[in-house]
Biotite code that builds the C-alpha atoms (Angstrom):
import biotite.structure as struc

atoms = struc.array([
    struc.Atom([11.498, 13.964, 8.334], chain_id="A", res_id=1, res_name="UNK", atom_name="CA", element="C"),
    struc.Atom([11.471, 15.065, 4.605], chain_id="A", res_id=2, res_name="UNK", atom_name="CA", element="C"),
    struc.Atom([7.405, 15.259, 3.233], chain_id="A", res_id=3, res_name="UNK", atom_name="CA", element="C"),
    struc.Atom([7.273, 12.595, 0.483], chain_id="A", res_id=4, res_name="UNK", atom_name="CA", element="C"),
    struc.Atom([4.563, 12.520, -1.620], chain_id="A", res_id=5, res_name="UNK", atom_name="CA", element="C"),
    struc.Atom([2.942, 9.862, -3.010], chain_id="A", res_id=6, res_name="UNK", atom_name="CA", element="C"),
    struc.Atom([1.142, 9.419, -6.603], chain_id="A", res_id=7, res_name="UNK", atom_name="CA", element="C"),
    struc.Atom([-1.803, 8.522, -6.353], chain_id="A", res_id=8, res_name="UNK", atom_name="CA", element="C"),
    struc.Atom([-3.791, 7.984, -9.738], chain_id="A", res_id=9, res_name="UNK", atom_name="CA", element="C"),
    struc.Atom([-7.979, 7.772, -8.820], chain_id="A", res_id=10, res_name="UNK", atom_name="CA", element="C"),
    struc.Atom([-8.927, 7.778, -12.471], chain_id="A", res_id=11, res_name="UNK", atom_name="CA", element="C"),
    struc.Atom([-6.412, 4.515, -13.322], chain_id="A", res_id=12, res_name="UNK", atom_name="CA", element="C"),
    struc.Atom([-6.338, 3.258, -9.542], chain_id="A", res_id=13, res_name="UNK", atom_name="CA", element="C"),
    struc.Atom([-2.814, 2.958, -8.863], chain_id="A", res_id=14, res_name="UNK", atom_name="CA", element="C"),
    struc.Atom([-0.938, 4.228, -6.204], chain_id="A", res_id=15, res_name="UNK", atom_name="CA", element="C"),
    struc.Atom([2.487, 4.325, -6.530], chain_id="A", res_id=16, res_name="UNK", atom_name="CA", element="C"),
    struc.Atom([2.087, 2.481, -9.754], chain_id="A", res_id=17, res_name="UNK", atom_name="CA", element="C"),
    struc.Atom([0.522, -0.485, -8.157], chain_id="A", res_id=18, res_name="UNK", atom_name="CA", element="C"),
    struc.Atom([-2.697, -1.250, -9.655], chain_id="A", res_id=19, res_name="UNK", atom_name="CA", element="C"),
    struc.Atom([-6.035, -1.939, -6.992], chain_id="A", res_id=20, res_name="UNK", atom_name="CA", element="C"),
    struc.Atom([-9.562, -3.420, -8.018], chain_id="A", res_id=21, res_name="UNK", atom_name="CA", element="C"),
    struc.Atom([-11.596, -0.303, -7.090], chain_id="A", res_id=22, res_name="UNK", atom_name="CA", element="C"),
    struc.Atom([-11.626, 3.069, -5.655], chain_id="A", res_id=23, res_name="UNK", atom_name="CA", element="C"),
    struc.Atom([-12.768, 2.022, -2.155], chain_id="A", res_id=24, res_name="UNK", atom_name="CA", element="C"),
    struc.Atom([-9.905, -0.239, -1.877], chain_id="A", res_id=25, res_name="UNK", atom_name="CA", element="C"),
    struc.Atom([-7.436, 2.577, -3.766], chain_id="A", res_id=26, res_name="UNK", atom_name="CA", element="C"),
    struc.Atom([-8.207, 5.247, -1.167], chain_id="A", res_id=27, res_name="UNK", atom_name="CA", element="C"),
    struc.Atom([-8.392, 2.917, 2.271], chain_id="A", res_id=28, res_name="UNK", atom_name="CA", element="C"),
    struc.Atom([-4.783, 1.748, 1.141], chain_id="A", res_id=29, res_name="UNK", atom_name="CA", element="C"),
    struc.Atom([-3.580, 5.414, 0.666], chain_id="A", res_id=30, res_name="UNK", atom_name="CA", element="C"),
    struc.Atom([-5.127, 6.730, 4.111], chain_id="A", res_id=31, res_name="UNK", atom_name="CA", element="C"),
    struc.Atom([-3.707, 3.645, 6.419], chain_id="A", res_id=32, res_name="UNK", atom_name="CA", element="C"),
    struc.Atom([-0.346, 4.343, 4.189], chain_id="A", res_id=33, res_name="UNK", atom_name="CA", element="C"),
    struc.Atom([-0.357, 7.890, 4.391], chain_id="A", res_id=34, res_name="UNK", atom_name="CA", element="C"),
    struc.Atom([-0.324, 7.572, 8.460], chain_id="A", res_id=35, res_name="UNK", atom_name="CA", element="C"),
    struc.Atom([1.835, 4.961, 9.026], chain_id="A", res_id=36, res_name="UNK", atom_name="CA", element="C"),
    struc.Atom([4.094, 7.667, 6.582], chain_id="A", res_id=37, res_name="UNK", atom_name="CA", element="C"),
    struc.Atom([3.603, 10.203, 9.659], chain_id="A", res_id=38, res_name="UNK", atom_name="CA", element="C"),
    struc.Atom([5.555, 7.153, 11.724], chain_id="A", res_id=39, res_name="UNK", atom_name="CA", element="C"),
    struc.Atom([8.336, 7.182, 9.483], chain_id="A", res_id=40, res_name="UNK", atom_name="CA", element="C"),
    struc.Atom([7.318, 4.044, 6.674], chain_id="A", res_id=41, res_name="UNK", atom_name="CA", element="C"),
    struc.Atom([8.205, 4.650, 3.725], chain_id="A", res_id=42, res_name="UNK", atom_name="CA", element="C"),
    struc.Atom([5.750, 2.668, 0.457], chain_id="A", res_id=43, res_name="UNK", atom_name="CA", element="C"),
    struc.Atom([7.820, 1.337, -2.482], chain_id="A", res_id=44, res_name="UNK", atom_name="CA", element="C"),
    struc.Atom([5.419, -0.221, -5.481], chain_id="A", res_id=45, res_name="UNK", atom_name="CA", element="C"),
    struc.Atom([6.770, -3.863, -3.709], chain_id="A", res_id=46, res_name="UNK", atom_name="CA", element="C"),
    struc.Atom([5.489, -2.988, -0.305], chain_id="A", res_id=47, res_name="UNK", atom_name="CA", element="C"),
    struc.Atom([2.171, -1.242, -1.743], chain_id="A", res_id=48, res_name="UNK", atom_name="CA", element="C"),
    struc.Atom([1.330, -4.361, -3.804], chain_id="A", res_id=49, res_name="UNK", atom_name="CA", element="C"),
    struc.Atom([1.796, -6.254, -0.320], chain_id="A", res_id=50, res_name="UNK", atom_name="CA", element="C"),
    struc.Atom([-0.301, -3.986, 1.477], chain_id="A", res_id=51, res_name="UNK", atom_name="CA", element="C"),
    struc.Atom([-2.690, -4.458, -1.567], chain_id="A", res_id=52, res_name="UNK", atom_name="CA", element="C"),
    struc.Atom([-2.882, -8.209, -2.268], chain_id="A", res_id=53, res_name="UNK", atom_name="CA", element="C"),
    struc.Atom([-3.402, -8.508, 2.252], chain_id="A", res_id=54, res_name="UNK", atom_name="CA", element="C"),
    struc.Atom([-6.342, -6.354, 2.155], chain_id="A", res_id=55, res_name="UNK", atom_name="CA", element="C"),
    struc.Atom([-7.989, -7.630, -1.171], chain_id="A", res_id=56, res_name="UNK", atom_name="CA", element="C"),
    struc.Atom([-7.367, -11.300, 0.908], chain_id="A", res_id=57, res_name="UNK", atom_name="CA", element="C"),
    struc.Atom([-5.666, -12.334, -1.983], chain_id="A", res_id=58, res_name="UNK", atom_name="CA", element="C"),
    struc.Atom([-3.062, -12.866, 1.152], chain_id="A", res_id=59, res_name="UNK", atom_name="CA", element="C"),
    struc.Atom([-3.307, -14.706, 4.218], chain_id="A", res_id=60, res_name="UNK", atom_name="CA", element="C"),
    struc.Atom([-1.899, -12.710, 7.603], chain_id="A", res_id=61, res_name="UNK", atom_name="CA", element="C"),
    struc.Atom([0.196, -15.690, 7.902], chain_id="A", res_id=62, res_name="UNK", atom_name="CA", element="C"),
    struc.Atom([2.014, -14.699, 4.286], chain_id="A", res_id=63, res_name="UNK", atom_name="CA", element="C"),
    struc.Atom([1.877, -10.873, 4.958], chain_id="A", res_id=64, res_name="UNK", atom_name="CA", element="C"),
    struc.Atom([4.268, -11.906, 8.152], chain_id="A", res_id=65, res_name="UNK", atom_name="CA", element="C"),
    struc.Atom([6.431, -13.845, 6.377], chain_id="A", res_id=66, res_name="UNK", atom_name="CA", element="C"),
    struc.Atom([6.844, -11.038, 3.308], chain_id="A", res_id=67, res_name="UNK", atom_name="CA", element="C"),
    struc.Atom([7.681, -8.520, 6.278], chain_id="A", res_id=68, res_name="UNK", atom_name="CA", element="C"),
    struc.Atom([10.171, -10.498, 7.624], chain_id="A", res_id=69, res_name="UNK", atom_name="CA", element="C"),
    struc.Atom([11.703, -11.159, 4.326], chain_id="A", res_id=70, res_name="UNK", atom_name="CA", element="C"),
    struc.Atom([12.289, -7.691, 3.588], chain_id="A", res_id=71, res_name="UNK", atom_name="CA", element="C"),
])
């Protein structure tokens, strides 16, 4: 496995460009991220925002399912 790593932008909250509502949010999203990197997943902007709009419940579990199996 290649180390990736991943912008992440505290001042601006982004992370990997994706924009969050605060820092608590910003850095919670990076950690779970940043292990489930150690098990080989690998965060694109359209998979962060995903991860972002579930935990912000801005999406149901039900549509987080249905976004995984899309893609």
């Amino acid at each position: 496995m290649v180390y990736k790593p991943i912008l992440i932008d505290r001042k601006n909250l982004t992370f990997c460009g994706v924009t969050f509502p605060d820092l608590d949010t910003l850095e919670k999203t990076a950690n779970a991220i940043g292990t489930n990197m150690l098990e080989g997943f690998e965060p694109t902007p359209e998979k962060v925002e995903i991860i972002r709009d579930y935990v912000t419940d801005i999406m149901s579990l039900e549509e987080l399912i249905q976004k995984i199996k899309e893609s």
